[in-house]
C-alpha positions as CSV (number, residue, x, y, z in Angstrom):
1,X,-11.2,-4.7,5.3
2,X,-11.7,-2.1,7.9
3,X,-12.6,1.4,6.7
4,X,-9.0,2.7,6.4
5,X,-7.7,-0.1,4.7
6,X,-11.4,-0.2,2.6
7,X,-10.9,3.9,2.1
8,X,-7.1,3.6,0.5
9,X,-8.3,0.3,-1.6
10,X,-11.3,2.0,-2.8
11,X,-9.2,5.6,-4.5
12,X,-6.1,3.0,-5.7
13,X,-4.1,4.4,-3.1
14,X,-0.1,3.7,-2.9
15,X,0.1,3.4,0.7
16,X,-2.0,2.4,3.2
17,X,-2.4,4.0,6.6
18,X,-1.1,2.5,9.9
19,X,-3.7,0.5,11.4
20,X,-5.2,-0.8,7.7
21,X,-6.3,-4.3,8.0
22,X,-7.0,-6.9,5.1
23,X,-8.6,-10.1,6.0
24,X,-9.5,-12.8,3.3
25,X,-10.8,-16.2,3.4
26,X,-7.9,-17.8,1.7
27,X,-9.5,-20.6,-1.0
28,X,-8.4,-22.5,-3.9
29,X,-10.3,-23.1,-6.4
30,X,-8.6,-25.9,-8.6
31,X,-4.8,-27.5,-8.2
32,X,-3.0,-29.5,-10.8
33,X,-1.6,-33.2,-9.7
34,X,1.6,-34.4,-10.8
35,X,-0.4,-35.6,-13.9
36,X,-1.8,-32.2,-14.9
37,X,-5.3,-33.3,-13.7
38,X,-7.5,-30.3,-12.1
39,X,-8.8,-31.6,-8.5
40,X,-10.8,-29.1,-6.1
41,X,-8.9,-28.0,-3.1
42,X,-10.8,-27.3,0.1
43,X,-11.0,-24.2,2.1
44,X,-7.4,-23.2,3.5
45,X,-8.5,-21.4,6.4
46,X,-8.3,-17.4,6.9
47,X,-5.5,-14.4,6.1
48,X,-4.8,-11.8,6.9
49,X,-2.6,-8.2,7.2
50,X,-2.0,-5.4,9.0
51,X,-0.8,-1.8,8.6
52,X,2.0,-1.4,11.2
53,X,3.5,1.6,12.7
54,X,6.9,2.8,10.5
55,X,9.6,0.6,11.2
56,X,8.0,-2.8,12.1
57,X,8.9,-4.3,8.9
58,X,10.3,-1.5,6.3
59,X,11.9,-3.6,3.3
60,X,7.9,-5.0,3.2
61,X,5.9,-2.2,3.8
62,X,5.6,-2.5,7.4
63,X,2.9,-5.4,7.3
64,X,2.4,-8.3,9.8
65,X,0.6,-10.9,8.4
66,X,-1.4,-13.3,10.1
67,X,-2.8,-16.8,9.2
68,X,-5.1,-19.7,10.9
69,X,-6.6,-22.4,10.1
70,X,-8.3,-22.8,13.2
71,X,-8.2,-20.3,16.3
72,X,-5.5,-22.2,18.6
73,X,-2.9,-22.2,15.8
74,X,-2.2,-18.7,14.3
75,X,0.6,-18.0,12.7
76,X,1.6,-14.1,12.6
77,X,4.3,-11.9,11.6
78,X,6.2,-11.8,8.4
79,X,5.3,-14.6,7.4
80,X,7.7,-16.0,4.4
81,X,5.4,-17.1,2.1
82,X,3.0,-14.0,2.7
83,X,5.7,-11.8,2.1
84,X,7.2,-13.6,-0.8
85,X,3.2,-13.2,-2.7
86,X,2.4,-9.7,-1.6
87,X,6.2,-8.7,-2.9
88,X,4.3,-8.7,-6.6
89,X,2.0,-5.8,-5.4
90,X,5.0,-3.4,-3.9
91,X,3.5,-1.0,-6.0
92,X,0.4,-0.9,-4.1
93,X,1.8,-1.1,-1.0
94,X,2.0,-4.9,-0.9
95,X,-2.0,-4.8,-1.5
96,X,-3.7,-6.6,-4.4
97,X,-7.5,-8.6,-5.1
98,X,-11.2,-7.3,-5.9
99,X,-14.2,-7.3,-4.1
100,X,-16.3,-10.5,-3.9
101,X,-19.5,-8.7,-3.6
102,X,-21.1,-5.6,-1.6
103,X,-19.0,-2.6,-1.0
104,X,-16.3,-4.2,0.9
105,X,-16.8,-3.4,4.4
């Protein structure tokens, strides 16, 4: 996170500032087969948001969200699938997770 985006994270805040951005390197630790079986996934490549200027994108909070999986493919916008997840956090301004380790920034 950059420090605005760190800064509203940090006090629980219930919107973020224009200009906030989220990045996260987008794992999965375990899926299920059709058979119910746990198999390890590998790394999914990176994500991301961004704290646009009112208006971009109201009914979602004004966030573009980006994704890659490597640099000369990235997908950005509002994405459906981001969009659809990050609708379970409208109450914290479409923000949600924990810090892995350190302080964050």
């Amino acid at each position: 996170m950059n420090d605005l985006a760190a800064d509203a994270f940090h006090t629980n805040a219930t919107l973020f500032p224009t200009g906030a951005v989220v990045v996260k390197h987008k794992t999965i630790h375990r899926y299920f087969d059709k058979d119910g079986m746990h198999f390890p996934k590998p790394d999914l490549g990176v994500g991301g948001m961004v704290k646009r200027p009112p208006g971009y994108d109201p009914r979602h909070g004004d966030w573009e969200y980006f994704y890659f999986e490597a640099a000369n493919k990235i997908e950005s916008g509002p994405i459906a699938s981001c969009v659809q997840c990050h609708e379970s956090a409208k109450n914290k301004d479409y923000v949600f997770g924990t810090w892995s380790k350190g302080d964050g920034h």
